[in-house]
C-alpha positions in Angstrom: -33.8 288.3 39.3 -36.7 286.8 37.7 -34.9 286.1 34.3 -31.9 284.7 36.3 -34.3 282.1 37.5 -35.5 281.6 34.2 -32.5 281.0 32.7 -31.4 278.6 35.5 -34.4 276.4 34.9 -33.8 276.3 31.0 -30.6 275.3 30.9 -31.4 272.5 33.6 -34.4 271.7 30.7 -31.8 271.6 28.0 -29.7 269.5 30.2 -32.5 267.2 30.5 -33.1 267.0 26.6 -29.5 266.6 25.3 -29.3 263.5 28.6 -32.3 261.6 27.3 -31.2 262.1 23.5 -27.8 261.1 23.7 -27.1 258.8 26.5 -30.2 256.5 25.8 -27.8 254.2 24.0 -25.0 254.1 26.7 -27.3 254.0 29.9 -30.0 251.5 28.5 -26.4 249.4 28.3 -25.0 250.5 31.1 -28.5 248.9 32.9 -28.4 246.0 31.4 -24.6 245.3 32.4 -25.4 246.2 35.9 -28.9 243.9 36.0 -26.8 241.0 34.2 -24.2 241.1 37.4 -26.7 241.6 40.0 -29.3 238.8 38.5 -25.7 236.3 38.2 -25.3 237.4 42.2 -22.2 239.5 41.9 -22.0 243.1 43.2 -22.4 246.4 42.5 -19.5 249.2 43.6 -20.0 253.1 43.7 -17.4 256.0 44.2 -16.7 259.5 42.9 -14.4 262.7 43.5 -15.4 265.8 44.7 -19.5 266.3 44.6 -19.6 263.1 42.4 -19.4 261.1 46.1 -22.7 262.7 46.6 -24.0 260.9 43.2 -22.3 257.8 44.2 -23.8 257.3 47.7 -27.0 258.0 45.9 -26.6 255.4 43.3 -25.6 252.9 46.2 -28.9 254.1 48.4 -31.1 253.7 45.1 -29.8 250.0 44.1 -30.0 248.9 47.9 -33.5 250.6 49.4 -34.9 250.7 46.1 -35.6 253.5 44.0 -39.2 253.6 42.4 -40.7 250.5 43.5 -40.2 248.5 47.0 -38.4 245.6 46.6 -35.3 243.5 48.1 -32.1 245.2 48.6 -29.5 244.8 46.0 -25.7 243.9 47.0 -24.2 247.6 46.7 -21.1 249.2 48.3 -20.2 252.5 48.2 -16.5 252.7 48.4 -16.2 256.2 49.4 -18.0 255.2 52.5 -16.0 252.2 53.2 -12.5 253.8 52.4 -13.7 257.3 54.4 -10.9 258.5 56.3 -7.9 257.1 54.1 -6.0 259.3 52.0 -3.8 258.5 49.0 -4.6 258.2 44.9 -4.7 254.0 45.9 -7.6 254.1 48.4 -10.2 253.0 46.0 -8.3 250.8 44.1 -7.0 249.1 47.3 -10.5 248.3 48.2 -11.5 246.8 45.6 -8.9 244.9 45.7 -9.9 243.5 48.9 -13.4 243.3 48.4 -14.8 242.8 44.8 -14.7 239.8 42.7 -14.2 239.1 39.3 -17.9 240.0 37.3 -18.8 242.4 39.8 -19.0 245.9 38.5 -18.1 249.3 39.6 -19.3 252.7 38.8 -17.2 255.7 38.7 -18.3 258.9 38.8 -16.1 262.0 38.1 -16.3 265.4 38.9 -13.6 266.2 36.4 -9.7 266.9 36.2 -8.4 263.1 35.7 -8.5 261.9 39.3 -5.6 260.0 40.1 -7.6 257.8 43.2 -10.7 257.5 40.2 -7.9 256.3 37.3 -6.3 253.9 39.8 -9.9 252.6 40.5 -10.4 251.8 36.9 -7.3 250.2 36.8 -8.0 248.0 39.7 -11.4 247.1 38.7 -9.8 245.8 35.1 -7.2 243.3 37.0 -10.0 241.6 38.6 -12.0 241.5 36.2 -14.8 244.1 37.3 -16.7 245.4 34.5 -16.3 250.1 34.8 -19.0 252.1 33.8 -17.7 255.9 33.7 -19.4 258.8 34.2 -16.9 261.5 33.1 -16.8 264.9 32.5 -14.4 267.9 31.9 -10.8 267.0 31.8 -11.5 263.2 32.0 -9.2 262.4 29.3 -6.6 260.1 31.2 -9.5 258.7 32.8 -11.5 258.0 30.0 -8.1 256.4 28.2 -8.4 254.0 31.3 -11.6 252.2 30.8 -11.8 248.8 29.1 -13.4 247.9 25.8 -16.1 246.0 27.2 -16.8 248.6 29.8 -19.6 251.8 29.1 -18.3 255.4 29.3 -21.1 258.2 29.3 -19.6 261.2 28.6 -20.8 264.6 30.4 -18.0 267.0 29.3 -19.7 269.1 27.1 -21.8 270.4 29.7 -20.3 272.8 32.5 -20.4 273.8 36.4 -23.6 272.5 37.8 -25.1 270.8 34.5 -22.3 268.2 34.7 -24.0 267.1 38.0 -27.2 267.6 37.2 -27.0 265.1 33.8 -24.8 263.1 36.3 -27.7 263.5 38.5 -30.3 262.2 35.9 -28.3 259.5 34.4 -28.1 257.7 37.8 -31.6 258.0 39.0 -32.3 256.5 35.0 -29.9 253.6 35.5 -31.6 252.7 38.8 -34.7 252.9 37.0 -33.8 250.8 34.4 -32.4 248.6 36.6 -35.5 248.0 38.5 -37.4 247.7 35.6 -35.1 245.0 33.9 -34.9 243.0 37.5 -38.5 243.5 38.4 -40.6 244.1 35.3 -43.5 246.9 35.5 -44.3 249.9 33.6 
């Protein structure tokens, strides 16, 4: 049992070490893109599948209670919240649709396996001129094929099963971080 424990923590370690090595690039970009819109006044949009909406709402909760420091309240919507008890691979798309703006941005956050509601989300933000930033993983292909020059994909395929949402994990509370820091200044 002891080992099993062991092993469980090291991974999560390894996890940590491969996030901070190879997303640095992508999530110090990803921040800035997100501080950019929310320093112009636009808004900031959250959803994902499966245990990604966890993530999401977290993201959302971060950017508008603050995350390391108190401060005022960022504009952010979490769309699984808003579209809760709709159905259908357009309920994401259709709300943005009805509530973003063009220069707002959106972030996506996928549990895997191509989701048709997280593609057509994508797809919506593009018409109206939302900036995407992806976090993918396993089977994201279509998804990934989906997302915009100008918009930031991080990658977390090559991990599996519970390390996909634990980088997933660590990659958001860094953004929000980041975020702060760029917005607010501090250590």
């Amino acid at each position: 049992m002891d080992q099993k424990i062991f092993n469980h923590f090291q991974q999560l370690i390894e996890t940590t070490m491969v996030v901070g090595d190879r997303f640095a690039e992508p999530m110090a970009a990803a921040a800035e893109k997100i501080s950019a819109a929310l320093l112009a006044g636009n808004s900031v949009f959250s959803c994902g599948d499966k245990s990604a909406v966890l993530l999401a709402q977290l993201f959302t909760d971060y950017l508008t209670q603050g995350f390391e420091i108190e401060r005022p309240g960022f504009p952010a919507l979490n769309i699984n919240r808003l579209v809760d008890n709709s159905f259908g691979a357009e309920r994401y798309a259709h709300c943005l649709q009805t509530q973003a703006q063009s220069g707002d941005i959106v972030l996506i956050i996928s549990a895997g396996d191509n989701s048709l509601a997280l593609i057509s989300t994508v797809e919506a933000a593009i018409d109206k001129g939302m900036s995407v930033i992806l976090l993918s993983a396993n089977n994201d292909d279509l998804l990934s094929a989906t997302v915009g020059y100008n918009d930031i994909e991080i990658g977390t395929a090559e991990f599996s099963g519970q390390l996909t949402g634990a980088a997933q994990f660590q990659i958001t509370q860094c953004l929000c971080a980041l975020v702060d820091h760029r917005i607010f200044g501090g250590e």
